[in-house]
Every structure is written in C-alpha cells, then in structure tokens.
The first five atom37 places (N, CA, C, CB, O) and aatype in JSON, in Angstrom:
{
  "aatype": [20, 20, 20, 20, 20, 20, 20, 20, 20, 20, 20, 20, 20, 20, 20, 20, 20, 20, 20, 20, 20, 20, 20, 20, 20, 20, 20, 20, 20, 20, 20, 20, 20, 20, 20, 20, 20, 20, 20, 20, 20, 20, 20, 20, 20, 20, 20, 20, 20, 20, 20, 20, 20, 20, 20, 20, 20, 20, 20, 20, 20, 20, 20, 20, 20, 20, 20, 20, 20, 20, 20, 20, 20, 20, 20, 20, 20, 20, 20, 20],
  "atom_mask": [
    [1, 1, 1, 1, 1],
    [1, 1, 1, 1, 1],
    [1, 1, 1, 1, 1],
    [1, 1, 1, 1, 1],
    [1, 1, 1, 1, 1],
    [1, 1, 1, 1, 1],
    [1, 1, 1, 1, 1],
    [1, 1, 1, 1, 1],
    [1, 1, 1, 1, 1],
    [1, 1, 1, 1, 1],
    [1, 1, 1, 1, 1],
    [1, 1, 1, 1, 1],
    [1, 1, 1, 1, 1],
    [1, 1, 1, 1, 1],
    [1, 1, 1, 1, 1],
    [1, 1, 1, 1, 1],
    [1, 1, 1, 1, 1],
    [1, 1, 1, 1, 1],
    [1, 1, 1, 1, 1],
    [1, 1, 1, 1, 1],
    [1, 1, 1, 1, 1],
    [1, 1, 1, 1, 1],
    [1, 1, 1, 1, 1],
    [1, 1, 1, 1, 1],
    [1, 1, 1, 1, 1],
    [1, 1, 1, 1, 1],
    [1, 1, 1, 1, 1],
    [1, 1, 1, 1, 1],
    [1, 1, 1, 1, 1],
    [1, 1, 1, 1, 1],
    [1, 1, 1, 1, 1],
    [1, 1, 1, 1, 1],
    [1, 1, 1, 1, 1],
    [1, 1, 1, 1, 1],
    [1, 1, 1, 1, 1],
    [1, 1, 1, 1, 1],
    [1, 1, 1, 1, 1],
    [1, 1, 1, 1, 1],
    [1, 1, 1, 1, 1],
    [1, 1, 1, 1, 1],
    [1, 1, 1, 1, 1],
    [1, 1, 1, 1, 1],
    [1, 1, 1, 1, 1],
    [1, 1, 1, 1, 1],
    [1, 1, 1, 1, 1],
    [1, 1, 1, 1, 1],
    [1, 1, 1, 1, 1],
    [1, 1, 1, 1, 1],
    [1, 1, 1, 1, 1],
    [1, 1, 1, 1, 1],
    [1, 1, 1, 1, 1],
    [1, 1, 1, 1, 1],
    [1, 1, 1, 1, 1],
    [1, 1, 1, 1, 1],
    [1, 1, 1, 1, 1],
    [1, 1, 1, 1, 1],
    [1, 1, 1, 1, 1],
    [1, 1, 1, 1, 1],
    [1, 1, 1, 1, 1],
    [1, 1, 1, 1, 1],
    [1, 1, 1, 1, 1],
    [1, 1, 1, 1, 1],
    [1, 1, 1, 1, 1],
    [1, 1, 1, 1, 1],
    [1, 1, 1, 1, 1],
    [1, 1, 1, 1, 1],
    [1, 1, 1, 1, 1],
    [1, 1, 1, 1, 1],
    [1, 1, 1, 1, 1],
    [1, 1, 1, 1, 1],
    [1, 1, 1, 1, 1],
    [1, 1, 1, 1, 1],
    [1, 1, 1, 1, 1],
    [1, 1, 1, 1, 1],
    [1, 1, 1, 1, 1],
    [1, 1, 1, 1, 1],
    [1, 1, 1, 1, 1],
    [1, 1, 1, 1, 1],
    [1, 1, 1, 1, 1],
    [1, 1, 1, 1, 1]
  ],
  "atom_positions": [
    [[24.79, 0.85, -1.35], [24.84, 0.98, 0.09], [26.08, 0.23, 0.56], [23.54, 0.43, 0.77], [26.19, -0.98, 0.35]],
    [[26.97, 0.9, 1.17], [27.88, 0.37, 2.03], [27.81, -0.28, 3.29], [28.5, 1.12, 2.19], [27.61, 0.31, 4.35]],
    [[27.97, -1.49, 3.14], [27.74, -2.16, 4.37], [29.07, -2.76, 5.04], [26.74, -3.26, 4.1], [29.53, -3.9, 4.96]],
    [[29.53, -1.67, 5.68], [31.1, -2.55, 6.59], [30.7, -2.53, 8.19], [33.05, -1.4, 6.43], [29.91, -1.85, 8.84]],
    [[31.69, -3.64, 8.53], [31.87, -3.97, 9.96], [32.96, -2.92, 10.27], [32.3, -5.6, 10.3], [34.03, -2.81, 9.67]],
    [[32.43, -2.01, 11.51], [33.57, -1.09, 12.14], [33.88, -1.73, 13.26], [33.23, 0.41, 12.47], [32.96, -2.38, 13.74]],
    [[34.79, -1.73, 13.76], [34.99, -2.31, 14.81], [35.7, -1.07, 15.98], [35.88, -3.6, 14.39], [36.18, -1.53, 17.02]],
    [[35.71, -0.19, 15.86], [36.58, 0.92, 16.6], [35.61, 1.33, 18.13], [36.78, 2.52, 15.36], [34.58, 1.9, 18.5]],
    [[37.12, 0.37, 18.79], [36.24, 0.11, 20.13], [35.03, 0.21, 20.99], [36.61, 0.41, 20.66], [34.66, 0.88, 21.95]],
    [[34.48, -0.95, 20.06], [33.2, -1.4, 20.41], [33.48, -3.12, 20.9], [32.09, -1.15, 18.97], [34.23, -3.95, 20.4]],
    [[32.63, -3.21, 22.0], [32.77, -4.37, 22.5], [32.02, -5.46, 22.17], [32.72, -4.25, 23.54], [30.92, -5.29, 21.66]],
    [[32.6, -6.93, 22.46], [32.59, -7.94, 21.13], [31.57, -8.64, 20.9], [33.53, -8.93, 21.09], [31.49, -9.51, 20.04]],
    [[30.16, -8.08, 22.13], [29.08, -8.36, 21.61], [28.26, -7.38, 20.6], [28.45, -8.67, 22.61], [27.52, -7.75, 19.69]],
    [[28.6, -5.86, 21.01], [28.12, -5.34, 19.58], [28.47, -5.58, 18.3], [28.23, -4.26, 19.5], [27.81, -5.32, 17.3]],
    [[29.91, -6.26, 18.37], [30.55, -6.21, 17.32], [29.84, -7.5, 16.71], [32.11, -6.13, 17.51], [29.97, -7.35, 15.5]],
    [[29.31, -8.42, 16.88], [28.8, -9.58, 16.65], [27.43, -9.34, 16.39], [29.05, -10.48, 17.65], [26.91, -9.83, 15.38]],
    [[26.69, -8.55, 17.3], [25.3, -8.03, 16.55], [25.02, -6.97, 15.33], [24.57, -7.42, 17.57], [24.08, -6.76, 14.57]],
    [[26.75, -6.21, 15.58], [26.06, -5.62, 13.86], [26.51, -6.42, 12.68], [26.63, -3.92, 13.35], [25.94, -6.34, 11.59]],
    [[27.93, -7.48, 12.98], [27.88, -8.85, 11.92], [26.75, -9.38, 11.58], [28.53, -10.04, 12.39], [26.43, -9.53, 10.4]],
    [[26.05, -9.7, 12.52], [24.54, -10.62, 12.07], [23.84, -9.39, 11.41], [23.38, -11.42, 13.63], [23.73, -9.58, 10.2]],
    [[23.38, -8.34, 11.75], [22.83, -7.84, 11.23], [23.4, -6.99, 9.46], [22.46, -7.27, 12.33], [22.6, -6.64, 8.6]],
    [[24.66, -6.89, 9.37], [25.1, -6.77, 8.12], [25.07, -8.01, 7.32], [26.32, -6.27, 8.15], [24.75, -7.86, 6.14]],
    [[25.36, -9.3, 7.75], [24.65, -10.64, 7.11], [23.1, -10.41, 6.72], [24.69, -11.94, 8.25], [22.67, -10.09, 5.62]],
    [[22.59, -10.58, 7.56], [21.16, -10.4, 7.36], [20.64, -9.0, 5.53], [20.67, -9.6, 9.34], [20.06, -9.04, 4.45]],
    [[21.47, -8.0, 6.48], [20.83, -6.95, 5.42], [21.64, -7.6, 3.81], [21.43, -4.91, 5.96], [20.87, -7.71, 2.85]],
    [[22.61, -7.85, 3.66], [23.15, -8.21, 2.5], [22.67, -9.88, 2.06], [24.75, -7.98, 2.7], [23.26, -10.35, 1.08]],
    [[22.16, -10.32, 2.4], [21.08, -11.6, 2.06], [19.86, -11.37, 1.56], [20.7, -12.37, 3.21], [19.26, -12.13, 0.79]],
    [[19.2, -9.64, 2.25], [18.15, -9.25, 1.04], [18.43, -9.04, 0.1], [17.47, -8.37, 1.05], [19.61, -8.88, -0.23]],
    [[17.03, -8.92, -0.98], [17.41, -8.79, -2.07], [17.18, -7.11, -2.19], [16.7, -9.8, -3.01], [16.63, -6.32, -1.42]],
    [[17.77, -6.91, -3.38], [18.49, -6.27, -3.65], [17.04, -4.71, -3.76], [19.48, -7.01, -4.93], [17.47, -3.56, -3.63]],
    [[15.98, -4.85, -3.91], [14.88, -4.04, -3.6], [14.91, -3.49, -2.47], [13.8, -4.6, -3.68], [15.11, -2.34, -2.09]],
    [[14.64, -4.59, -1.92], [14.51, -4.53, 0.1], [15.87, -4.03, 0.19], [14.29, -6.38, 1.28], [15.65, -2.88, 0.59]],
    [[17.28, -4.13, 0.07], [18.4, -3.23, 0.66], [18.36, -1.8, 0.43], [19.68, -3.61, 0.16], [18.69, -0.93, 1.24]],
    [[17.78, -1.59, -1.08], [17.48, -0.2, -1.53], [16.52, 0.77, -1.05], [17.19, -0.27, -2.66], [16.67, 1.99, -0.96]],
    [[15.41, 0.01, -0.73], [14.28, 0.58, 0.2], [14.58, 1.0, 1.37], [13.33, -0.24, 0.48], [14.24, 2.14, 1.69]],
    [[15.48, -0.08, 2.52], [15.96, 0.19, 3.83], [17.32, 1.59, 3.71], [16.58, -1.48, 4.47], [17.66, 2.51, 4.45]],
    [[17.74, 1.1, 2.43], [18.96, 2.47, 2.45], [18.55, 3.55, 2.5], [19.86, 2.7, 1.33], [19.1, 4.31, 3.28]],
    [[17.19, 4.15, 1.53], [16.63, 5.31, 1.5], [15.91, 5.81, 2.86], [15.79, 5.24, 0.42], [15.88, 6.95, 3.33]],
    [[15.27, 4.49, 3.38], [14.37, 5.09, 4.49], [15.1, 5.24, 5.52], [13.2, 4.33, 4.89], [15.3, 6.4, 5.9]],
    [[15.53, 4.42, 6.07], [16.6, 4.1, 7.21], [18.03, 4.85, 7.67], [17.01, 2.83, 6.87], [18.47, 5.42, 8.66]],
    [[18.48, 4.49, 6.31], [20.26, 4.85, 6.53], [20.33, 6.19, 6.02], [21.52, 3.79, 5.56], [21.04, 6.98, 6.63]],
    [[19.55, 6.68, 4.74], [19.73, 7.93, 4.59], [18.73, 8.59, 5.61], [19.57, 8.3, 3.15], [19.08, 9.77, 5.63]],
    [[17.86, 8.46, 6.31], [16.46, 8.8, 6.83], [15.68, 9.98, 6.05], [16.61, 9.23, 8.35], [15.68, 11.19, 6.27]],
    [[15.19, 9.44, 5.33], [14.41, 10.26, 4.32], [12.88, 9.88, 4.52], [14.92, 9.94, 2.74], [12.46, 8.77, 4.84]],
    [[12.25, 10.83, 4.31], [10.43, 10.26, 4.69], [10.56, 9.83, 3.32], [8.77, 11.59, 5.15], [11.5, 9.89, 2.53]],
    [[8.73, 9.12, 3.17], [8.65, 8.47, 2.41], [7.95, 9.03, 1.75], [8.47, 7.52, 2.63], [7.06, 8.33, 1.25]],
    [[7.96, 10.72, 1.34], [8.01, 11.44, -0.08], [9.25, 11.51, -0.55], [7.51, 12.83, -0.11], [9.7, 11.27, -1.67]],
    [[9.91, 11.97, 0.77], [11.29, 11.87, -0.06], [12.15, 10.68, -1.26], [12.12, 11.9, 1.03], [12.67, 10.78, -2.37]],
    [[11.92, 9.63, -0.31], [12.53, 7.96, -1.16], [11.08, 8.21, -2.02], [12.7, 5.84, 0.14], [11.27, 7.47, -2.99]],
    [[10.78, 8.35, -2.07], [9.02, 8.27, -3.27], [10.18, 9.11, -4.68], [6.75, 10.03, -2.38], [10.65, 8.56, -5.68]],
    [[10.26, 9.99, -4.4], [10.95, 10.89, -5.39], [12.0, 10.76, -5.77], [11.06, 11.92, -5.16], [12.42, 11.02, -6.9]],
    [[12.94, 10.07, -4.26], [14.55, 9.13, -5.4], [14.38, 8.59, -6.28], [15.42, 7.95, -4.97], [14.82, 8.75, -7.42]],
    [[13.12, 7.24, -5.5], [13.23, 6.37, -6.3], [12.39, 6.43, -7.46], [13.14, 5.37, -5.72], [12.34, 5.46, -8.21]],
    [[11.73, 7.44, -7.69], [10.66, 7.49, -9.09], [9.98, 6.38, -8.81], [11.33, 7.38, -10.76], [10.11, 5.33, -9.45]],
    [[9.0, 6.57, -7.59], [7.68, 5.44, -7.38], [6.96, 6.44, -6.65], [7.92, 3.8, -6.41], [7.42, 7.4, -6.04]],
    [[5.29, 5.95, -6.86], [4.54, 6.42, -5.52], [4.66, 6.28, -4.56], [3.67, 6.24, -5.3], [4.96, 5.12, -4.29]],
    [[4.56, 7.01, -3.65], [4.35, 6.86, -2.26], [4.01, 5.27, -1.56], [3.18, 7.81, -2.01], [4.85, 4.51, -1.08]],
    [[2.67, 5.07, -1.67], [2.39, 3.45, -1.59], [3.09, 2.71, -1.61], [1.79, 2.9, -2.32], [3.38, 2.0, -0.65]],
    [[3.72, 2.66, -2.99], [4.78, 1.36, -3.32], [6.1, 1.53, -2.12], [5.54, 1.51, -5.26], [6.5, 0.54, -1.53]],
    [[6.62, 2.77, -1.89], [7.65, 3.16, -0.73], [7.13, 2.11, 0.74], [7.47, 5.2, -0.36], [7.79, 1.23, 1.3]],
    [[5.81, 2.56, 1.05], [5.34, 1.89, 2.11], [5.09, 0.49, 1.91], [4.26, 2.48, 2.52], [5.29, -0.21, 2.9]],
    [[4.71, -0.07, 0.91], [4.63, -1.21, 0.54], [5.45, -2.17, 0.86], [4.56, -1.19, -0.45], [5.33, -3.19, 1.54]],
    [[6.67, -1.48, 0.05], [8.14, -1.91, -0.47], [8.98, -1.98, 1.71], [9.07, 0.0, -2.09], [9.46, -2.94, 2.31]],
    [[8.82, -0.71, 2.12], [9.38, -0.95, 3.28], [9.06, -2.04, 4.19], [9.27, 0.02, 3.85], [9.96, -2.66, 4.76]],
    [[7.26, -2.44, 4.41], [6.74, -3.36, 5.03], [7.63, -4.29, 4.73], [5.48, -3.6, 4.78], [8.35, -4.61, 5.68]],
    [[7.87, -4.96, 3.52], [7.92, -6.51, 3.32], [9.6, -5.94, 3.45], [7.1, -7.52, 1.6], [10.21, -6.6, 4.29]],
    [[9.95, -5.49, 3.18], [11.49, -5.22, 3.39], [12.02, -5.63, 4.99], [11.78, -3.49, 3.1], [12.84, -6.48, 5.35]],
    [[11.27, -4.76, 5.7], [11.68, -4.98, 7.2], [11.13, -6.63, 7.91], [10.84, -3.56, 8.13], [11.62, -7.34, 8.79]],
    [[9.88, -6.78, 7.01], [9.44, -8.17, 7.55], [10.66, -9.23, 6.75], [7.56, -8.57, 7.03], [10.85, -10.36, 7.2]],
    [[11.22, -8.85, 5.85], [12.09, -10.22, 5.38], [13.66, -10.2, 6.52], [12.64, -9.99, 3.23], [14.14, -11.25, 6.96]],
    [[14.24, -8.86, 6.82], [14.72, -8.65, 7.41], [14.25, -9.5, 9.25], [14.72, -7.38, 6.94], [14.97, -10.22, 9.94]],
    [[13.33, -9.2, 9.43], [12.67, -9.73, 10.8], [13.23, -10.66, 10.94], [11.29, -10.03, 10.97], [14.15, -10.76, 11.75]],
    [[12.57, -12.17, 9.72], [12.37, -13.14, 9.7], [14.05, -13.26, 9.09], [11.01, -13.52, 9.06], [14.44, -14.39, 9.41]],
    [[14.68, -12.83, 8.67], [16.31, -13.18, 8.85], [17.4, -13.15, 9.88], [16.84, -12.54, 8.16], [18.52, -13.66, 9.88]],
    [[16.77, -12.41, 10.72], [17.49, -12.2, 11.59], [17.26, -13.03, 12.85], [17.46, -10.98, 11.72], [18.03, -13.31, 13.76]],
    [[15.46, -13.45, 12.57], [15.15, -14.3, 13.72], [15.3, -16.17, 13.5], [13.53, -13.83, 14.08], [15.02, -17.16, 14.17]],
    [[15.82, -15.93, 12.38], [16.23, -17.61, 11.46], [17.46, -18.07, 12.81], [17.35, -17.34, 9.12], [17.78, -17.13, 13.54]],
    [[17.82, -18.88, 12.97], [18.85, -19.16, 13.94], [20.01, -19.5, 12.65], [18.41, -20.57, 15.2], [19.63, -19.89, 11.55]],
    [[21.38, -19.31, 12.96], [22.21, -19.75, 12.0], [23.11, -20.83, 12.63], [22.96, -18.61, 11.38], [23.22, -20.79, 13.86]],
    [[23.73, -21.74, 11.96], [24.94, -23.02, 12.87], [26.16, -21.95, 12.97], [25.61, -24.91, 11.67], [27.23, -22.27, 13.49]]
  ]
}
C-alpha cells in the first residue's frame, strides 16, 4: 500500500490531517495496514478481501474491527 502525502492544492489544515493520518496508518502493523488496504482503499466487500486474502470471511471482519480500533486509538493518542 502506498501511502504518500499529496499536497496539490489542498489547504494546510487538510494537509496536516492526512499527515497524521498517514502517520497513524503506517505505525500499524503490518496485518491491520493490509486489512484497511483491501477493505477501505481498494473498497472491496468482505467476500471479496476474504478471497484476496485466502481467509474466511470472519477473520476479514475480525481482522477489520481491531484494525480500525488500533487506528482509533492512534489517532486519538495526542502526539508532542
């Protein structure tokens, strides 16, 4: 998953909320980025990522829960 900062005139508070949030996503590990890439960024249901990734279904939903909750709780961490 490619994760870059675009900056093509966007103003410098978005540009600062998708920094934190590309921090954030590249601080998960490396499950949780793969899970959010399939569901999210490619938007694939979760037969679809079931069948990328050669897992059941469940584990997809499983795997997304704690994915987005580690994400939550990273993003809601305060940083200096």
């Amino acid at each position: 998953m490619a994760l870059r900062e675009k900056t093509n005139g966007l103003g410098s508070g978005v540009v600062a909320e998708r920094a934190v949030m590309v921090r954030a996503l590249r601080a998960l590990p490396a499950a949780h980025r793969e899970i959010l890439d399939e569901t999210l960024f490619r938007r694939r249901s979760v037969n679809e990522a079931a069948a990328a990734l050669g897992v059941p279904v469940e584990t997809v939903k499983v795997r997304v829960y704690h994915a987005l909750r580690a994400l939550r709780i990273a993003l809601d961490t305060p940083r200096p």
